[in-house]
py3Dmol code that shows the C-alpha trace and the ligand (Angstrom):
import py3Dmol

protein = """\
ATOM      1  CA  UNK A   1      53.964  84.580  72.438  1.00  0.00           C
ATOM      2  CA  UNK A   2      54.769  82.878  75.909  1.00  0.00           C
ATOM      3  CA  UNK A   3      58.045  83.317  77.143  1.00  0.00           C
ATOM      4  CA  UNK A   4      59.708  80.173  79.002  1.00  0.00           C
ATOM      5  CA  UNK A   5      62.564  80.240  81.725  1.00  0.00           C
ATOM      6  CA  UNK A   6      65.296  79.511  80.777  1.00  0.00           C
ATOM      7  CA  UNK A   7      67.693  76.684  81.321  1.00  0.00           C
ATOM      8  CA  UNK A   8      70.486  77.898  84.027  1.00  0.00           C
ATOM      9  CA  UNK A   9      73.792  77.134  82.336  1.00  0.00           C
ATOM     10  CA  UNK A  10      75.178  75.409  85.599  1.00  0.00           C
ATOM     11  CA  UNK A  11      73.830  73.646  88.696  1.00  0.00           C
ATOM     12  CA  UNK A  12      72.124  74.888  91.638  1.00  0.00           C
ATOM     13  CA  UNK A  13      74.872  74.409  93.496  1.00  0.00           C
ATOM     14  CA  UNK A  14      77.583  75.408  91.186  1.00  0.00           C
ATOM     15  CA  UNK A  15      77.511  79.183  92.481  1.00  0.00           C
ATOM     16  CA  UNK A  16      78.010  78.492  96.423  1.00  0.00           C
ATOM     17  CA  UNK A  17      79.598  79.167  98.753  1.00  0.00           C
ATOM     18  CA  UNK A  18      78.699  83.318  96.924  1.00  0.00           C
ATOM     19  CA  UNK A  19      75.145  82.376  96.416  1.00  0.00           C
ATOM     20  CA  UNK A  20      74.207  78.892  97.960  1.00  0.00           C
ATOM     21  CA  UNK A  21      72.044  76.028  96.218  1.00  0.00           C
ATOM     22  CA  UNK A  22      69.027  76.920  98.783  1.00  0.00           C
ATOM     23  CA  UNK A  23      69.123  80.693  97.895  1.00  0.00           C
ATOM     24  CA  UNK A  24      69.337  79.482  93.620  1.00  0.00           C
ATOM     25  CA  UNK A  25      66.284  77.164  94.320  1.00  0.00           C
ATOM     26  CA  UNK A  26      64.152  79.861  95.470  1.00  0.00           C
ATOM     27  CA  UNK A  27      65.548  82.642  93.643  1.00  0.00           C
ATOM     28  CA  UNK A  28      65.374  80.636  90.225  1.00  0.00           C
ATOM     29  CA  UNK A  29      63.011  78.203  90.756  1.00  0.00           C
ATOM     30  CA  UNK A  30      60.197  80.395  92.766  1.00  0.00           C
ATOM     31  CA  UNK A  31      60.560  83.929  92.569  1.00  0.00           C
ATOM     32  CA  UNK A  32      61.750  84.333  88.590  1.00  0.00           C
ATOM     33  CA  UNK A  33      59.256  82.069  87.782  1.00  0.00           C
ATOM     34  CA  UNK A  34      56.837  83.934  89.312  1.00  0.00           C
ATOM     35  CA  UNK A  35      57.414  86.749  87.649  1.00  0.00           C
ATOM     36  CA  UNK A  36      57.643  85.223  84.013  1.00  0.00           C
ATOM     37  CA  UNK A  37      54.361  83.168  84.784  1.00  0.00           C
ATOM     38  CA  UNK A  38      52.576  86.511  85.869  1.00  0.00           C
ATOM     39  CA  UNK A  39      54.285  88.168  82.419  1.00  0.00           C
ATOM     40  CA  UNK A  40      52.218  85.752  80.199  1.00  0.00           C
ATOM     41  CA  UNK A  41      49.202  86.127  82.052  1.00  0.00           C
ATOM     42  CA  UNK A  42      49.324  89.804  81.862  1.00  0.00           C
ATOM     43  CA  UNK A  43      50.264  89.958  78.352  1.00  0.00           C
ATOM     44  CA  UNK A  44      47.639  86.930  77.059  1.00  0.00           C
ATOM     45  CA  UNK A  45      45.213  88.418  74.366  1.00  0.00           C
ATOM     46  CA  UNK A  46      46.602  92.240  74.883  1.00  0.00           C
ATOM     47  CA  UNK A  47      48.330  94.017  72.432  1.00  0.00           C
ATOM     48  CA  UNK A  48      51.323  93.458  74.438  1.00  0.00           C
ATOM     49  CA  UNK A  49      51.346  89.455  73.274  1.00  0.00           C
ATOM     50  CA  UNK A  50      53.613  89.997  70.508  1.00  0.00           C
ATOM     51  CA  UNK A  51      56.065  93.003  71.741  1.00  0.00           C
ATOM     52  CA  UNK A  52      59.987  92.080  72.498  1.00  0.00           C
ATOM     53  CA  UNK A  53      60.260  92.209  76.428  1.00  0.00           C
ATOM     54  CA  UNK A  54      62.572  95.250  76.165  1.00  0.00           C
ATOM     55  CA  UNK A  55      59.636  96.889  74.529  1.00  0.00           C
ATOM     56  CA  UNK A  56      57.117  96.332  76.744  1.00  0.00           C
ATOM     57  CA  UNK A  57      59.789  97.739  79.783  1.00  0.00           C
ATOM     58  CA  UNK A  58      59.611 100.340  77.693  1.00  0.00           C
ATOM     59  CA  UNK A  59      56.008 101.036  77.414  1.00  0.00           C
ATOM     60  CA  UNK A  60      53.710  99.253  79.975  1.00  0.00           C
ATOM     61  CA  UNK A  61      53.111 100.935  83.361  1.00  0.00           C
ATOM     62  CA  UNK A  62      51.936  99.399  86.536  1.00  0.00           C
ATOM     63  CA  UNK A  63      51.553  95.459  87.233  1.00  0.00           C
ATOM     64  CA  UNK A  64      52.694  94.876  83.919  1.00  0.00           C
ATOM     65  CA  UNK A  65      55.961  96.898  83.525  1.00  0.00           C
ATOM     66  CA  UNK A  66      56.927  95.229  86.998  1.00  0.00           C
ATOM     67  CA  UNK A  67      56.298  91.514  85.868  1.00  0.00           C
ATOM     68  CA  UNK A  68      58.057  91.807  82.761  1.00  0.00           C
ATOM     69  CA  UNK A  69      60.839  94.169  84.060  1.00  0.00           C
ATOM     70  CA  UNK A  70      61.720  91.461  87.300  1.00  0.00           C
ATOM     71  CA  UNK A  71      61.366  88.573  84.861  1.00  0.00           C
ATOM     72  CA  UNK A  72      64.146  90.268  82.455  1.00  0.00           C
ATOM     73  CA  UNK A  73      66.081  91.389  85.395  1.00  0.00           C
ATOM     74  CA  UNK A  74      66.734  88.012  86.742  1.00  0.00           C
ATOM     75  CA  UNK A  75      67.341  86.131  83.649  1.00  0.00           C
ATOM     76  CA  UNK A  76      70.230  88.556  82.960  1.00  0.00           C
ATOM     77  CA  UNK A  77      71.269  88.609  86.610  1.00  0.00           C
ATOM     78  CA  UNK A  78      71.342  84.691  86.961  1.00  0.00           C
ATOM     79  CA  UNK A  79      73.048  84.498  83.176  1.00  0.00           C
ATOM     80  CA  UNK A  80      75.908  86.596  84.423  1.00  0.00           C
ATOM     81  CA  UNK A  81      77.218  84.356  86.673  1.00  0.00           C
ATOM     82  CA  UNK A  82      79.206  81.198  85.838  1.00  0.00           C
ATOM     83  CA  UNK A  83      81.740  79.003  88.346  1.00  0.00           C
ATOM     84  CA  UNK A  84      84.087  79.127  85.736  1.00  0.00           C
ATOM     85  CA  UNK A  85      83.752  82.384  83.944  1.00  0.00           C
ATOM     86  CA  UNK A  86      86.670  85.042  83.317  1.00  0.00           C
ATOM     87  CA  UNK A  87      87.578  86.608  87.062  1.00  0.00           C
ATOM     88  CA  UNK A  88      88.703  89.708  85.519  1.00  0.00           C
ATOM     89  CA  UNK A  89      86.938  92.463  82.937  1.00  0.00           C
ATOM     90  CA  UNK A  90      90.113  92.601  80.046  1.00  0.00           C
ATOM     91  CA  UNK A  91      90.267  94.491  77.019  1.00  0.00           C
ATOM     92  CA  UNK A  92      88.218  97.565  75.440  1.00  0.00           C
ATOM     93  CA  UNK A  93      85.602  96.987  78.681  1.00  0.00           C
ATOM     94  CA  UNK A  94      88.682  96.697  81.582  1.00  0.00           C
ATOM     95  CA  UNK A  95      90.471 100.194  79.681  1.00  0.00           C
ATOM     96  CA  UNK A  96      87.024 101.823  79.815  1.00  0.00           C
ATOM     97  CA  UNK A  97      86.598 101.010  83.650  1.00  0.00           C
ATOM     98  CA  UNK A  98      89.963 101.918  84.478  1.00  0.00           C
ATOM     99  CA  UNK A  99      89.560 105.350  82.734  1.00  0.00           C
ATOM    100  CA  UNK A 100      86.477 106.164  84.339  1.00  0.00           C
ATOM    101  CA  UNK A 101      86.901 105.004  87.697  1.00  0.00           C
ATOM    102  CA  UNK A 102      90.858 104.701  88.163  1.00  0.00           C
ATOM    103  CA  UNK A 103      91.169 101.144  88.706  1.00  0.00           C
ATOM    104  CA  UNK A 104      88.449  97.730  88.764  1.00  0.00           C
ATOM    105  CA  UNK A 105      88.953  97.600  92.597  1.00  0.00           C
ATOM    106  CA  UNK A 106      87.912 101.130  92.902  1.00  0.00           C
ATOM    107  CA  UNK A 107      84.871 100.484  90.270  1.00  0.00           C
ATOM    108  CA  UNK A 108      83.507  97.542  92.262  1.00  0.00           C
ATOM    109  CA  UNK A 109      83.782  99.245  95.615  1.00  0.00           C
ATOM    110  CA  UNK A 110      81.830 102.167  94.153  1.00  0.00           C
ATOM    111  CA  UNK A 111      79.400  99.559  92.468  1.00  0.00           C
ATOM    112  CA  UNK A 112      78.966  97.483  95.925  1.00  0.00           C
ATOM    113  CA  UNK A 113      78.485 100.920  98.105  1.00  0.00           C
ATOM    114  CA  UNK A 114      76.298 102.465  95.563  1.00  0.00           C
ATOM    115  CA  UNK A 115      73.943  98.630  95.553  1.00  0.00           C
ATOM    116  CA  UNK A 116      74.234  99.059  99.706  1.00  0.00           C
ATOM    117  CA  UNK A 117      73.346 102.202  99.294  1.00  0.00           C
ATOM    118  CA  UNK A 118      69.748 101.355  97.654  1.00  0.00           C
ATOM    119  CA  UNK A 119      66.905 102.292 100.241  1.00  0.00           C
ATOM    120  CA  UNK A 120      64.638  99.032 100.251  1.00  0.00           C
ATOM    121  CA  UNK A 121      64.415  96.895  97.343  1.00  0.00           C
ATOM    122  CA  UNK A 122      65.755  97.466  93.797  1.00  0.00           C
ATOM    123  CA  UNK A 123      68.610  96.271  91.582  1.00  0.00           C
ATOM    124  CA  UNK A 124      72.432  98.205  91.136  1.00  0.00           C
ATOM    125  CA  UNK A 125      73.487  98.152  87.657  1.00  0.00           C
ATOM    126  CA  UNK A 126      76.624  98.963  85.786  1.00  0.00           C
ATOM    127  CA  UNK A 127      75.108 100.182  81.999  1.00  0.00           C
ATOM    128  CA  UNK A 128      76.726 102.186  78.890  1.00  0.00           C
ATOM    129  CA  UNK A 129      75.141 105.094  76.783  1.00  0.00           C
ATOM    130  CA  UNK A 130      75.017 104.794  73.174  1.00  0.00           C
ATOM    131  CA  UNK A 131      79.058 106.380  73.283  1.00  0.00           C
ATOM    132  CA  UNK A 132      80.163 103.719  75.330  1.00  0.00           C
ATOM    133  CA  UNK A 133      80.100 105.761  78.352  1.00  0.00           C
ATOM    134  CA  UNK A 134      80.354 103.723  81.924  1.00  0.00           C
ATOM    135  CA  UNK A 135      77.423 104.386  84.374  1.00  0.00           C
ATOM    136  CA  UNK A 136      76.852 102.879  87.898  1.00  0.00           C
ATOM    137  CA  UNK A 137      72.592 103.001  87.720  1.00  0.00           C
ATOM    138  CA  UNK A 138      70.702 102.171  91.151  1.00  0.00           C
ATOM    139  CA  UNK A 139      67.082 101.368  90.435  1.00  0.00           C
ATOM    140  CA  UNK A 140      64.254 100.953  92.916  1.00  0.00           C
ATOM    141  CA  UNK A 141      61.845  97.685  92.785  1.00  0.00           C
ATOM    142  CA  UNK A 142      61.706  96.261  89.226  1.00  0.00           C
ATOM    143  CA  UNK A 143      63.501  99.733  87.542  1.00  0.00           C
ATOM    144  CA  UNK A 144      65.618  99.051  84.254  1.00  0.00           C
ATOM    145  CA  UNK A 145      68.311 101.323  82.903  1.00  0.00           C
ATOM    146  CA  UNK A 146      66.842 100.650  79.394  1.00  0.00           C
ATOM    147  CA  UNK A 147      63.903 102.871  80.417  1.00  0.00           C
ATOM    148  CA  UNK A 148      66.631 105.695  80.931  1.00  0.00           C
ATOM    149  CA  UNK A 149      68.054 104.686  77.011  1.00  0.00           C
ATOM    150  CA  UNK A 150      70.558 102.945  78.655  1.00  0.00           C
ATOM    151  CA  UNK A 151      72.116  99.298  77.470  1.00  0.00           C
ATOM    152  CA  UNK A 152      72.936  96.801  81.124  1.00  0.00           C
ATOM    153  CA  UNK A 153      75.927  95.345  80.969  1.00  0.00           C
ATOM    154  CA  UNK A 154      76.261  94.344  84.707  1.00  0.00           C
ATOM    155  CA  UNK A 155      73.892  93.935  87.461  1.00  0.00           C
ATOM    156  CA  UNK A 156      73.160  92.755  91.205  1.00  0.00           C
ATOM    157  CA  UNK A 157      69.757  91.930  92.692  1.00  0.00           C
ATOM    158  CA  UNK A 158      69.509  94.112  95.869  1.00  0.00           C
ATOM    159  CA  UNK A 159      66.075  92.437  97.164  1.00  0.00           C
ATOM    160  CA  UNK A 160      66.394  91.066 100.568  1.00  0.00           C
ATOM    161  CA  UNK A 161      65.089  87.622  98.749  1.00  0.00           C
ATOM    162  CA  UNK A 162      68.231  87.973  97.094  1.00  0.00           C
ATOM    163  CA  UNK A 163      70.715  86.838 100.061  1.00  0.00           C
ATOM    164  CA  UNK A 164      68.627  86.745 103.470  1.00  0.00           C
ATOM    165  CA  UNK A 165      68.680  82.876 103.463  1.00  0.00           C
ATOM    166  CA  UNK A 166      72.728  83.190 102.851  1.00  0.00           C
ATOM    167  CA  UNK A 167      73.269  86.754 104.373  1.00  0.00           C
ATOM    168  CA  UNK A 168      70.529  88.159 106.247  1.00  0.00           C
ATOM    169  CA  UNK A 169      70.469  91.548 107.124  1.00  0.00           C
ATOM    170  CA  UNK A 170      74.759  91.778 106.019  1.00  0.00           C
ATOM    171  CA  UNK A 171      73.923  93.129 101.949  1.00  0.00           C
ATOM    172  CA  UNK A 172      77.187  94.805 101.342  1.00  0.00           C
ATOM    173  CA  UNK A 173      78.881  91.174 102.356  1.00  0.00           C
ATOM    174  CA  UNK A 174      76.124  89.882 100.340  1.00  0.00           C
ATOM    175  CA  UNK A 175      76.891  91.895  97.244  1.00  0.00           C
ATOM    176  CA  UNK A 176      80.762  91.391  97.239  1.00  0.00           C
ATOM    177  CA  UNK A 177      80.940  87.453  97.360  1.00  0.00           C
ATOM    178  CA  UNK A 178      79.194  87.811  94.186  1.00  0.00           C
ATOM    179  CA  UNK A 179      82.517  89.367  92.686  1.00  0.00           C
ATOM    180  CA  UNK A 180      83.746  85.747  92.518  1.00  0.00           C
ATOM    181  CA  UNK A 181      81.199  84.140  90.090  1.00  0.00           C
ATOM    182  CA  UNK A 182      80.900  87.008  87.899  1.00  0.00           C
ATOM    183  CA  UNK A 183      81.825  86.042  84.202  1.00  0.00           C
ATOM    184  CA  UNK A 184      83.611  89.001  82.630  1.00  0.00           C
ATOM    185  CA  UNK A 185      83.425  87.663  79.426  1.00  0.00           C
ATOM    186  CA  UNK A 186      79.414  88.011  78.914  1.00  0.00           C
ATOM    187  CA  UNK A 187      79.879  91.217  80.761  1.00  0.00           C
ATOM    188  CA  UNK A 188      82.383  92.348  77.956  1.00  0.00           C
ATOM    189  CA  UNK A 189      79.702  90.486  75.504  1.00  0.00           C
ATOM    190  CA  UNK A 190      77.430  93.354  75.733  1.00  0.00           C
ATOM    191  CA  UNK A 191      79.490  96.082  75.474  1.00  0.00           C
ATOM    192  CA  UNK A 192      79.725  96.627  72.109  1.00  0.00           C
TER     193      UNK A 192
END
"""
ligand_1 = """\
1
MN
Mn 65.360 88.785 92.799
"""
view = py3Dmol.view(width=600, height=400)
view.addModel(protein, "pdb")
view.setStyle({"model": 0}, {"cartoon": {"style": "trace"}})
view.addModel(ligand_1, "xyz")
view.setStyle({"model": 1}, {"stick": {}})
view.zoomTo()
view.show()
């Protein structure tokens, strides 16, 4: 099987001023492409052609895990974001927050600290155990929760390719615009 990117659900420019049109081009349109174009090389005539992606995050190691983690990584970073999405987590997901952190302003300052926090490149997730259990999950380079049994719910790319064009060197400034284009209700989507 080959995967293909997909489709953005909005323009390039639909997520600025948070994440500018320049920084979507690249983002998008070079580096996630990248990484899905090296996926189907790597995976062409192996016994890795047919697995689900989440399976071979799973399983591969090496050149392989990291192409196929980055290329799932940024499809469901780029597909939570909308220009028009909820503004606010609401129902079983905003109680859950609220219980385990005290409030959602205290949950995304812990979330934006903890992604600042990240020594060199990597991703800061928000995930949920198989109980429904909250967790705030830094991972280095291409990491995925799901390799910790985890399910994402939530996530920021911390690579510098992320915001330098937009940000440079400012990542915390970087990571909180991105509070305004977040659309709670795919977040919410996968918690259940
Ligand atoms: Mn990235």
């Amino acid at each position: 099987m080959k995967y293909t990117q997909p489709e953005l659900p909005y323009a390039h420019d639909a997520l600025a001023p948070a994440i500018s049109r320049e920084t979507v081009d690249f983002h998008y349109g070079k580096h996630e492409k990248t990484y899905i174009d090296n996926l189907n090389r790597l995976i062409k005539d192996t016994e890795y052609e047919d697995m689900a992606l989440e399976d071979i995050i799973r399983q591969a190691e090496g050149p392989l895990f990291n192409n196929a983690s980055q290329a799932w990584n940024h499809i469901f970073y780029f597909f939570t974001f909308s220009p028009d999405g909820a503004h606010e987590p609401d129902g079983h997901l905003r109680h859950k927050i609220e219980e385990q952190y005290g409030s959602v302003e205290q949950f995304k300052k812990e979330f934006v600290e903890a992604g600042t926090g990240i020594f060199g490149s990597g991703w800061i997730w928000l995930s949920k155990d198989d109980e429904g259990k909250l967790f705030i999950t830094p991972t280095s380079n291409a990491g995925n929760p799901l390799t910790q049994g985890l399910t994402p719910l939530l996530v920021f790319d911390v690579w510098e390719h992320a915001y330098y064009l937009d940000y440079q060197n400012r990542r915390a400034d970087a990571l909180a615009a991105l509070w305004s284009i977040v659309d709670w209700d795919v977040v919410a989507s996968r918690y259940i």
